[in-house]
Structure formats: structure tokens, C-alpha cells
C-alpha positions as a LaTeX table, in Angstrom:
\begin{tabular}{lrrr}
\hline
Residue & $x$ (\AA) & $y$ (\AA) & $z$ (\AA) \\
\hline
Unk1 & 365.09 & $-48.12$ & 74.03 \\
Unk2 & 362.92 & $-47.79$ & 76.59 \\
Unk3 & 361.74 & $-50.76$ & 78.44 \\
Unk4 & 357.34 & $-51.05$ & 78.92 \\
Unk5 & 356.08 & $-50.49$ & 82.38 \\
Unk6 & 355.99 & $-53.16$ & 84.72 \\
Unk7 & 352.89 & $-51.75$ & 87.11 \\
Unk8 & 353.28 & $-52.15$ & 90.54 \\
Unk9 & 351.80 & $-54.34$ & 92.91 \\
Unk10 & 351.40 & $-51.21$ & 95.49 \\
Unk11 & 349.43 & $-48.85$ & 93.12 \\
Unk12 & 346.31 & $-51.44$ & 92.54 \\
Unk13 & 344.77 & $-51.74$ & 96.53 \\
Unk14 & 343.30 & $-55.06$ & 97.21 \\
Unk15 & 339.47 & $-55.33$ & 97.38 \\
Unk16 & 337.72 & $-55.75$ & 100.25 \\
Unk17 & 336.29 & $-58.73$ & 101.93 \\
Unk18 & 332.74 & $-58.91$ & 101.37 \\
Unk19 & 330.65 & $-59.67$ & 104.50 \\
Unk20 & 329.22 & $-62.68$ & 104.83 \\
Unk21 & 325.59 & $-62.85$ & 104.12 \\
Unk22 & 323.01 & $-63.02$ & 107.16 \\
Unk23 & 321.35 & $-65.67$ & 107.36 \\
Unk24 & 317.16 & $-65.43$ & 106.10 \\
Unk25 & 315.31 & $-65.30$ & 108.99 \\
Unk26 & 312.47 & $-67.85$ & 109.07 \\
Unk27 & 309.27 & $-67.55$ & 107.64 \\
Unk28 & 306.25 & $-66.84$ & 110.26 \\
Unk29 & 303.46 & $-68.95$ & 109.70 \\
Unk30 & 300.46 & $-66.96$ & 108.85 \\
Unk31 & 297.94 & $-69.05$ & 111.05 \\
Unk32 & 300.38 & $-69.30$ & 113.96 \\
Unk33 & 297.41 & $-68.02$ & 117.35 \\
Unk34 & 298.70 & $-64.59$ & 119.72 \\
Unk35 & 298.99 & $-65.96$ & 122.88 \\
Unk36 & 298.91 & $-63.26$ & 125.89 \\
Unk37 & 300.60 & $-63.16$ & 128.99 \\
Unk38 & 299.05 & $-65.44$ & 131.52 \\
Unk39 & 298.49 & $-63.63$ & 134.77 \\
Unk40 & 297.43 & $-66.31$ & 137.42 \\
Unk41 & 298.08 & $-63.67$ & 140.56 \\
Unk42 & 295.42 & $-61.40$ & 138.64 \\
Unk43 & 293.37 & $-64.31$ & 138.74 \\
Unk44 & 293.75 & $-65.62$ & 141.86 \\
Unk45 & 293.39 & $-61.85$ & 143.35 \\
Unk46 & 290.14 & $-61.26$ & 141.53 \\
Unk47 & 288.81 & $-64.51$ & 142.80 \\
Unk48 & 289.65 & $-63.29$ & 146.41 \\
Unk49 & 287.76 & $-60.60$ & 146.14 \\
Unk50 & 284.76 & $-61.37$ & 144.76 \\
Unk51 & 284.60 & $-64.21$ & 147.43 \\
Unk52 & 285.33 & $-61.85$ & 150.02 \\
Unk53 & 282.51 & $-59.27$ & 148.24 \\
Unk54 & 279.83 & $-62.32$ & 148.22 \\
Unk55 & 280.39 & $-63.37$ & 151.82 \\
Unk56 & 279.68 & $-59.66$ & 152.93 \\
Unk57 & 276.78 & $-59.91$ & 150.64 \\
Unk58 & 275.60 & $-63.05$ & 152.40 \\
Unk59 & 276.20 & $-61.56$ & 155.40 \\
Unk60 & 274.33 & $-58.18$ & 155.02 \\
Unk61 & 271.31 & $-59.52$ & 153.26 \\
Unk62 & 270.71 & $-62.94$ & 155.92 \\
Unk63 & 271.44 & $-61.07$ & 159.42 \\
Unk64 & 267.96 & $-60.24$ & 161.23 \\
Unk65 & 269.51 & $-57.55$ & 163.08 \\
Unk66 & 269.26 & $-55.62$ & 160.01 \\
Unk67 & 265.30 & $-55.83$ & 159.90 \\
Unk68 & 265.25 & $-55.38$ & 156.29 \\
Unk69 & 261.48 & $-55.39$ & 156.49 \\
Unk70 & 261.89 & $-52.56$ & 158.58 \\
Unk71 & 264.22 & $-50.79$ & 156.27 \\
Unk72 & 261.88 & $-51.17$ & 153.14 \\
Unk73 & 258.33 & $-50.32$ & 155.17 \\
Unk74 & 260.38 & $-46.36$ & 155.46 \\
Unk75 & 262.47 & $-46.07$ & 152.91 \\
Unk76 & 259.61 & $-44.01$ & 151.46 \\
Unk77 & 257.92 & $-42.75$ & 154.55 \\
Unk78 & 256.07 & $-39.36$ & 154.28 \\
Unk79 & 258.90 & $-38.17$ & 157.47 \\
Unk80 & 261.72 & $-39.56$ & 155.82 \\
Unk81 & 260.88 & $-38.29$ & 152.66 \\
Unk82 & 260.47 & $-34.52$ & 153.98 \\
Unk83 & 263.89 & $-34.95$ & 155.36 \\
Unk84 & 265.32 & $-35.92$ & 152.24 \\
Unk85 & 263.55 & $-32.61$ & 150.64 \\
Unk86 & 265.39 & $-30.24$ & 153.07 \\
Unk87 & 268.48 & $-32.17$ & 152.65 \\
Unk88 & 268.78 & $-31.55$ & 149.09 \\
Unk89 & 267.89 & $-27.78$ & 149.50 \\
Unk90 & 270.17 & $-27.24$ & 151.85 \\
Unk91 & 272.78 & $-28.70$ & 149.87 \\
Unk92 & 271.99 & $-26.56$ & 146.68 \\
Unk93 & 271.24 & $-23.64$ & 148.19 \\
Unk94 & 274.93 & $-24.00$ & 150.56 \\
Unk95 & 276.60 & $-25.21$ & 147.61 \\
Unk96 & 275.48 & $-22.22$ & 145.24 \\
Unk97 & 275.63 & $-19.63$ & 148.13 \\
Unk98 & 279.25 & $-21.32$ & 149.07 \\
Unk99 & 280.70 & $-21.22$ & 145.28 \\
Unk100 & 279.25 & $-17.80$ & 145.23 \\
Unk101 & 280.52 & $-15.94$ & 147.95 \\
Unk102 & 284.08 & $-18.27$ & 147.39 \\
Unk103 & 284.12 & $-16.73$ & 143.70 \\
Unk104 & 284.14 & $-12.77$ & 145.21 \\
Unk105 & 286.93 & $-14.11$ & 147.52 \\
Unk106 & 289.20 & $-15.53$ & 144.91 \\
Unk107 & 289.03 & $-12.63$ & 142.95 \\
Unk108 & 289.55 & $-10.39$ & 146.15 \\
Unk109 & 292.55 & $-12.76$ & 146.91 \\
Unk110 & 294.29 & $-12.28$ & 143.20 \\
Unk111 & 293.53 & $-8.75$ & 142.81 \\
Unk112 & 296.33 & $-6.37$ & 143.23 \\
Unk113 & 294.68 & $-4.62$ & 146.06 \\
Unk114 & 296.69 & $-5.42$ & 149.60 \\
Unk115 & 293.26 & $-4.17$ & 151.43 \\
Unk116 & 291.11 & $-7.00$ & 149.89 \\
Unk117 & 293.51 & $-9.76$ & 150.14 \\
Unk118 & 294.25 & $-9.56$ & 153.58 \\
Unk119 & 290.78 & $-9.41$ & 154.16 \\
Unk120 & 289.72 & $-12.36$ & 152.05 \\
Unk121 & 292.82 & $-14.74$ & 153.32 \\
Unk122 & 291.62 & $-13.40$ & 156.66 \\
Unk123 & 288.54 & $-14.75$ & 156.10 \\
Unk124 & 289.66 & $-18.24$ & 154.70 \\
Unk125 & 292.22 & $-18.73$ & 157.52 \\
Unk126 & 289.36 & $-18.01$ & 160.13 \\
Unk127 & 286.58 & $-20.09$ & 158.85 \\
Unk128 & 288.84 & $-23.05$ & 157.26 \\
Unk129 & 290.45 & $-23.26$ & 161.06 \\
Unk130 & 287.38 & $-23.41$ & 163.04 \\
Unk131 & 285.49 & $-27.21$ & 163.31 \\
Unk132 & 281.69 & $-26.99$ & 161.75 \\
Unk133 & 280.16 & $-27.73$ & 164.67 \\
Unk134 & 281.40 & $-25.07$ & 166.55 \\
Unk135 & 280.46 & $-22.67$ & 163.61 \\
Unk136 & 276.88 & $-23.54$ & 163.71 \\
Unk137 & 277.09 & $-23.60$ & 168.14 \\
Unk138 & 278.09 & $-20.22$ & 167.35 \\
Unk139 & 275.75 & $-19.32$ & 165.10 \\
Unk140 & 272.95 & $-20.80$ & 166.96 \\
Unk141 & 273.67 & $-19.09$ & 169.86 \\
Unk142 & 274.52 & $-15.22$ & 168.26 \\
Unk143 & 271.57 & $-14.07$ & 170.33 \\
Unk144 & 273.11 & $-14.20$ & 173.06 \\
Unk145 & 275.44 & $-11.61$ & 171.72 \\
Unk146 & 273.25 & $-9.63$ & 169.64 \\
Unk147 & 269.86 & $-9.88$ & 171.21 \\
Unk148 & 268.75 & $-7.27$ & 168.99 \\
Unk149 & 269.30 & $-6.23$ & 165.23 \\
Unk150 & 268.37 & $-2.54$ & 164.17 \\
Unk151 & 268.70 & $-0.35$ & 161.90 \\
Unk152 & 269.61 & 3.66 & 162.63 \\
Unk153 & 270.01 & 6.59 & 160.76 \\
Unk154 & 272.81 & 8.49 & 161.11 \\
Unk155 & 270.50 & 11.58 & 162.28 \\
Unk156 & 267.57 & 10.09 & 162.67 \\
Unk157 & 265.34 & 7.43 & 164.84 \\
Unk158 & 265.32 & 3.78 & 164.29 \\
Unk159 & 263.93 & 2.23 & 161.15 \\
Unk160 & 263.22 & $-1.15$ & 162.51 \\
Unk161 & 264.66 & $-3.46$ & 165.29 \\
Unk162 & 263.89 & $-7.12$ & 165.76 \\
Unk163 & 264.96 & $-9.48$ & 167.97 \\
Unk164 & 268.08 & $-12.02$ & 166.87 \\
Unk165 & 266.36 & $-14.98$ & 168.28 \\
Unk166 & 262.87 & $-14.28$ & 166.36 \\
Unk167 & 265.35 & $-13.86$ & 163.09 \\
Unk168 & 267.44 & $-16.77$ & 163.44 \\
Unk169 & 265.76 & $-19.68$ & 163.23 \\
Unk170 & 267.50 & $-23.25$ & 163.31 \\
Unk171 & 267.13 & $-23.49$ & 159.46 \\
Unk172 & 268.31 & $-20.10$ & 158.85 \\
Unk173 & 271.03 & $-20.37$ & 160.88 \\
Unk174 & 272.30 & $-24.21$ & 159.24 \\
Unk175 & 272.08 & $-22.07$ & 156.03 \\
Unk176 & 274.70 & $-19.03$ & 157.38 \\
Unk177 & 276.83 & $-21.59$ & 158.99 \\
Unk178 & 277.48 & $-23.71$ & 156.28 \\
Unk179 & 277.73 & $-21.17$ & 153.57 \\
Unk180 & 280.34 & $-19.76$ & 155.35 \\
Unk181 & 281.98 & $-22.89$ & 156.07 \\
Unk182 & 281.50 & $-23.62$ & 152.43 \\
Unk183 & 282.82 & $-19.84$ & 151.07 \\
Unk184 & 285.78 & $-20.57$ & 152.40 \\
Unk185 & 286.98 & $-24.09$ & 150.92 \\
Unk186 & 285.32 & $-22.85$ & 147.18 \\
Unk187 & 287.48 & $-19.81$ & 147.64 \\
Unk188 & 290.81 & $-21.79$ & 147.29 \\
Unk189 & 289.05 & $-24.31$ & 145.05 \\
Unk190 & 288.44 & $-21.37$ & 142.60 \\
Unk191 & 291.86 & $-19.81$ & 143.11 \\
Unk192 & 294.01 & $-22.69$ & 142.20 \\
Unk193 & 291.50 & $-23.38$ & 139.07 \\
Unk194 & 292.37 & $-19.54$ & 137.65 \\
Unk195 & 295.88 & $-19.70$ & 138.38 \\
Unk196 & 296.22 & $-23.12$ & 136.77 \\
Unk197 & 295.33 & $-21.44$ & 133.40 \\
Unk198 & 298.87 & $-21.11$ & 131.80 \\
Unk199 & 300.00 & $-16.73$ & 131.60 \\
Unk200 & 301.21 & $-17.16$ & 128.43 \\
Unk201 & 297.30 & $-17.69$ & 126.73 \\
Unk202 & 296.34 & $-14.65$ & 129.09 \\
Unk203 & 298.85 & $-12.15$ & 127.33 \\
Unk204 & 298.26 & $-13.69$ & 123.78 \\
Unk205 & 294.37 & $-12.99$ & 124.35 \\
Unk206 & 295.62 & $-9.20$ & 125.61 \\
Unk207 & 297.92 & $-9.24$ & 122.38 \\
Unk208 & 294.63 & $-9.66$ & 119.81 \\
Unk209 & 292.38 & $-6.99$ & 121.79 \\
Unk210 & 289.94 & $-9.44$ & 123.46 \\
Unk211 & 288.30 & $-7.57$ & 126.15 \\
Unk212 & 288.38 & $-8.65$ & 130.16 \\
Unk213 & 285.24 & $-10.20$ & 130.12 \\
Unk214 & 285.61 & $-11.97$ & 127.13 \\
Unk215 & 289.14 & $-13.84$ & 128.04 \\
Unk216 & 286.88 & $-14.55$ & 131.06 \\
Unk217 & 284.44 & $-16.35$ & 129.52 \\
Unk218 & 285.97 & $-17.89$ & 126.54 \\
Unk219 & 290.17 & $-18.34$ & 127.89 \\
Unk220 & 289.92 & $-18.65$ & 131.77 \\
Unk221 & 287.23 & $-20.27$ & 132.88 \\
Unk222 & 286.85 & $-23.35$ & 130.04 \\
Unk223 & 290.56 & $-23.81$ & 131.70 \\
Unk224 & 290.12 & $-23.07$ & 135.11 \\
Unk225 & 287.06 & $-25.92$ & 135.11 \\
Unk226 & 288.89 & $-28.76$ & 134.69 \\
Unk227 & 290.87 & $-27.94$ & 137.91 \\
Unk228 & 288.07 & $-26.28$ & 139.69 \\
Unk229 & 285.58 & $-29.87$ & 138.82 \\
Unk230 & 286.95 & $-32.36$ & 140.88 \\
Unk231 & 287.30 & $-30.47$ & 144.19 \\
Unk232 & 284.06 & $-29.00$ & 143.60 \\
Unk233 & 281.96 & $-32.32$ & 143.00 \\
Unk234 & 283.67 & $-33.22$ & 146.30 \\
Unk235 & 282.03 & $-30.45$ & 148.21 \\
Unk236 & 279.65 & $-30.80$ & 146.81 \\
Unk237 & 279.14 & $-34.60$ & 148.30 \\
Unk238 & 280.82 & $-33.36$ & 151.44 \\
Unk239 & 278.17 & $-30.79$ & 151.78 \\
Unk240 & 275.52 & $-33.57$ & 151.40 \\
Unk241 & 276.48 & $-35.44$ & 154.57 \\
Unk242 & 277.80 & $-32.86$ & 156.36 \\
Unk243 & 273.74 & $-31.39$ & 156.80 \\
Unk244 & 273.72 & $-34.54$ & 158.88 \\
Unk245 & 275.45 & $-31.73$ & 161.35 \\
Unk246 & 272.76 & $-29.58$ & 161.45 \\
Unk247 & 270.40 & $-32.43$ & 163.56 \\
Unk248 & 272.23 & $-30.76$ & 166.39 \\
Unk249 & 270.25 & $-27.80$ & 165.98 \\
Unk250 & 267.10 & $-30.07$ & 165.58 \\
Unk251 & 266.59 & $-29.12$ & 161.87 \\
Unk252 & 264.61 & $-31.83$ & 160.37 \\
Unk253 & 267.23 & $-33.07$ & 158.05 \\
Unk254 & 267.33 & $-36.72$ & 156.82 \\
Unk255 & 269.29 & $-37.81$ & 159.48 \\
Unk256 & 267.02 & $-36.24$ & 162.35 \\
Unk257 & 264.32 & $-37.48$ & 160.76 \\
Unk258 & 265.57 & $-40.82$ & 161.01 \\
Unk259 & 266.44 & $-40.30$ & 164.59 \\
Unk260 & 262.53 & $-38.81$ & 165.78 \\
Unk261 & 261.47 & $-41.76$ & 164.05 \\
Unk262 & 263.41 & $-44.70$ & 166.12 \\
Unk263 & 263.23 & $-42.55$ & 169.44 \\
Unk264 & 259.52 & $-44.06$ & 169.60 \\
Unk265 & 260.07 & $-47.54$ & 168.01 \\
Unk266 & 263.68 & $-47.92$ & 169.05 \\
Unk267 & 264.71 & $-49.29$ & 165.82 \\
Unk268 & 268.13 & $-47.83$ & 165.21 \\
Unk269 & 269.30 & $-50.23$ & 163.05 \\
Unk270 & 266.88 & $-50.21$ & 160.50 \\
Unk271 & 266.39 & $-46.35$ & 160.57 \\
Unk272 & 269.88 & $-45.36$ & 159.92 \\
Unk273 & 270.38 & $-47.98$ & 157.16 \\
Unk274 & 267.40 & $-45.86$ & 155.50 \\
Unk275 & 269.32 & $-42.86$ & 155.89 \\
Unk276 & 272.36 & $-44.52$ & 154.82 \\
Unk277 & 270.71 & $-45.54$ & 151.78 \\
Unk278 & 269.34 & $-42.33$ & 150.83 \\
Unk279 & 273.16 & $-40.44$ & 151.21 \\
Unk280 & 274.24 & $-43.15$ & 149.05 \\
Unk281 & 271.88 & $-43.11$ & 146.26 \\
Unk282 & 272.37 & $-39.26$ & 145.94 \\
Unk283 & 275.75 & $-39.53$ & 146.51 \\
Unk284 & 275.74 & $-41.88$ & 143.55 \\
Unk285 & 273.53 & $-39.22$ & 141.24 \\
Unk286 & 275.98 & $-36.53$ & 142.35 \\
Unk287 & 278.96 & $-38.47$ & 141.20 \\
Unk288 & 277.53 & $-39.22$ & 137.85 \\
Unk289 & 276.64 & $-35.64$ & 137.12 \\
Unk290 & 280.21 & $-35.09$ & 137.90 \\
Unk291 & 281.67 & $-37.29$ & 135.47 \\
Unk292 & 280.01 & $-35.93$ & 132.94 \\
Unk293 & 280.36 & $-32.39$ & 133.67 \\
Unk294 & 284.15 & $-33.39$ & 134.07 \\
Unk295 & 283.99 & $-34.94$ & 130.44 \\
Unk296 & 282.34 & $-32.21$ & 128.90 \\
Unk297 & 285.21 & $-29.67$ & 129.59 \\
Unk298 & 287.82 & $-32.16$ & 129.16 \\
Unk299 & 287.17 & $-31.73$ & 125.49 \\
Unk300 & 289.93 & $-30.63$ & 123.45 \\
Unk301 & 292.67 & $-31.51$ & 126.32 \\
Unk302 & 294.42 & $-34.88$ & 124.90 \\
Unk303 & 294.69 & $-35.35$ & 121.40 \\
Unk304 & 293.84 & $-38.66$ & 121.74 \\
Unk305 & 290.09 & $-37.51$ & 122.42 \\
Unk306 & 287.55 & $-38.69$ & 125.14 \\
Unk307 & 287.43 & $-41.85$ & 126.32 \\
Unk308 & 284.85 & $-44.26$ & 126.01 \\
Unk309 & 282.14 & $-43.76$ & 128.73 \\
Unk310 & 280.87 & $-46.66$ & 130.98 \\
Unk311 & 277.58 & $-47.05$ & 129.12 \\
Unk312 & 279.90 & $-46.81$ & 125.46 \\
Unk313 & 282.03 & $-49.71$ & 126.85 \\
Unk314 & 279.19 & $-51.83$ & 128.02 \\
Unk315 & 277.96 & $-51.46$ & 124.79 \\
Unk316 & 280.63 & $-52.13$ & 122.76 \\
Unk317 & 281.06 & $-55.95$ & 125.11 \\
Unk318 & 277.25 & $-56.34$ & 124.39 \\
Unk319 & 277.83 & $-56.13$ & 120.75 \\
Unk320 & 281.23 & $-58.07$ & 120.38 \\
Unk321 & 279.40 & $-60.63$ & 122.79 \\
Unk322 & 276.63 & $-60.95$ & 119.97 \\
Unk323 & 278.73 & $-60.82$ & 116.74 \\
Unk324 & 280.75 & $-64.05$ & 118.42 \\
\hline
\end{tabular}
């Protein structure tokens, strides 16, 4: 007879140890204030400088050598004012003329055609190594190497002639020196802001059919102005106070016009601080036009969207400032 199975104590494995139980983390109370980070070397930093800031203040505004009576009675002088005229069309019509004639030269640069890029790097290396000044000495003085301009035809007699000296004028030649001077920085502005635009968009545009002009319009240049901006708004200032140059030639910029005017009351002080605060109130327009412009084709760039503009942020203080 058979005896009944005994089982085993190896065939039934032991159960594991349970882990002991974490502990409940403590409750949060709900009211309990955020506290941030204190910064005292922020502070104390800030402080510094806005001391520093009102003592310059306090200095500028309460030293008579300044003759801020002066300063005021031709800040909007009929002389000073003309001044200001020609330096603003000098600087748009250089700064359009410039971006122009730079445009044909980047495109001469990245074209495939040896001819036309030797020629246009040529012309950047030339221009881009010579000082201004001496560009508009030059220029000022072409006469003497030209003293006449004509035309001739090739089997014929002379359709006009005229003399270089009666052609150039001081004005006209600020405007030829500085264009070229100008031609010649836009060039390599505009070349770096086309070949920032990533290849790989260019041949996808190619892949659907779009035509040349087209990617131009709607791919490249959309693209290209967000690298193209920045450098450019800083020509654009640079091209503002460099026409204080041109008083060399005794063009009646800003700046010269400042100068005739404290030649007969010897107040140099006071005059330049008018010119100073002319370049810096258009400087200031310029820069705010360029922030925009800059914002305007920064759209679409960062997911995260635009940010708030200076006037959107004061606005938004002014209104948390009043709900309080």
C-alpha cells in the first residue's frame, strides 16, 4: 500500500519580503507665500548706477560751460536746420544708392561667372581698404586728373565736353564718394544675408516648379532679411555721422553748419552739443524704425512668437499697477 505524499519543503518557494512602505510625504499648506531669490548684489549694482547716472546728470545740466541757453536759442536755427536737411538726404540718397549698387555686386559675386566675381571682389577689396577721407580727397580732387569729360564717336566729332571741375561740385562729389564707400560694405552685407538662406528650401522650391523670380521674392529674400537687417540699420546710422566727413569739402552738412556758426561767436561748446543732439535724436528714430522692421520679418522664426514690444510691456506694468 502505497504511502500519501509528503510534499516537499523545496517545491513551494518562499514569498518575498514586501518593501517597506515610504513614508507620506507631508501635506503643503495651501496658503504657504513663494518667496524668490533675494539678490542684494543686483541691488546694490543697480543702486550704483543710477547714482553714478544722476551725478552725470547733475553734472551736465548745472555746468555753465555748457551754455545751455546757447544750445536751446539754435537748436532750431534757420542754418542749423538747413544742415540737418542735407544731412538726411545725403544719408538716404547714399544709403539707397549704396544698397543698390551693393545688391548688383552680391549677385555678381555669387554668380557662376569667374569674369564678374573677380571684378566685384576687386571692387570690395579696393574700396573697403581705402580710409573715407581719402576717398572723398580723391574724389574732390579728380580734376586734376581728368580736367575734361567728353564724349566721342567712334567716327565722328565730339558730342559734348565739359570741364570735371564745373561737373563736380562738393555735393556731388560727397554723394560718389560715399556711395562707393557704401556699395562696398552693403555688398557683403547682402551676400552673407542670401547665403544664410538654408540650400535645402532653394532645391525644394526648384522641386515644385516655382520660377527664379518667384523663390526670390517669396523664399530668399523674407530669409535673407533677417541677416541682412541688423548690419544694414548699422550703416545706415554709420552713414548718418559719417556725412560729418564731408565738412572737409565745405558741404554744408550739420556739422559744418555748426562750425560757420561758432567761427563768428566762438561758441564751440554750445554749437557742437546742438549738433550732437540732432545725430542723436535721428540716430534714435533710425534705431526704432529698425526694431520694427527687424520684428516684422522675424515673424514665423521661433515658435514661441514675437515678443512683447517696449510700448506692450509698459503697458502691461501700467495695467497690473492699476488692477493692484
Amino acid at each position: 500500500m502505497a504511502s500519501p505524499a509528503v510534499p516537499s519543503a523545496g517545491l513551494r518557494s518562499a514569498a518575498p519580503p514586501t518593501a517597506p512602505a515610504a513614508p507620506a510625504p507631508e501635506a503643503v499648506p495651501a496658503g504657504l507665500p513663494i518667496v524668490p531669490r533675494r539678490r542684494p548684489g543686483r541691488y546694490v549694482s543697480g543702486g550704483l548706477a543710477l547714482l553714478a547716472t544722476a551725478l552725470l546728470v547733475r553734472s551736465l545740466a548745472g555746468n555753465p560751460a555748457f551754455e545751455w541757453p546757447v544750445v536751446g536759442a539754435y537748436l532750431t536755427s534757420a542754418s542749423i536746420l538747413r544742415g540737418l536737411l542735407l544731412t538726411l538726404w545725403l544719408t538716404g540718397a547714399v544709403t539707397a544708392l549704396g544698397f543698390a549698387l551693393g545688391t548688383v555686386l552680391a549677385v555678381a559675386r555669387l554668380s557662376g561667372n569667374p569674369v564678374l566675381q573677380s571684378l566685384s571682389w576687386g571692387f570690395v577689396w579696393v574700396f573697403r581698404a581705402t580710409p573715407l577721407l581719402v576717398q572723398l580727397l580723391f574724389w574732390f580732387n579728380i580734376g586734376a586728373l581728368y580736367p575734361e569729360l567728353s564724349l566721342r564717336l567712334p567716327f565722328g566729332g565730339e558730342l559734348f565736353a565739359v570741364r570735371t571741375v564745373d561737373l563736380l561740385g562738393p555735393a556731388l562729389t560727397a554723394v560718389i564718394g560715399l556711395t562707393l564707400h557704401e556699395a562696398a560694405f552693403a555688398a557683403e552685407v547682402v551676400r552673407s544675408g542670401v547665403q544664410s538662406v538654408d540650400q535645402g528650401q532653394l532645391e525644394a522650391a526648384a522641386s515644385l516648379g516655382l520660377g527664379r523670380g518667384r523663390v526670390l521674392r517669396r523664399i530668399v529674400l523674407p530669409q535673407a532679411m533677417r541677416a541682412i537687417l541688423p548690419p544694414a540699420g548699422n550703416m545706415l546710422i554709420g552713414t548718418l555721422k559719417g556725412t560729418s566727413v564731408i565738412s572737409v569739402l565745405a558741404v554744408h552738412d550739420l556739422l559744418f553748419s555748426a562750425q560757420l556758426v561758432y567761427n563768428q561767436t566762438y561758441q564751440v561748446i554750445p554749437l557742437l552739443l546742438v549738433a550732437t543732439l540732432w545725430y542723436v535724436a535721428v540716430t534714435s528714430v533710425l534705431s526704432v524704425g529698425q526694431y520694427y522692421l527687424e520684428r516684422h520679418f522675424a515673424r514665423g522664426a521661433t515658435r514661441a512668437g514675437l515678443p512683447p514690444t517696449p510700448w506692450q510691456r509698459a503697458r502691461a506694468v501700467v495695467r497690473r499697477a492699476v488692477g493692484r
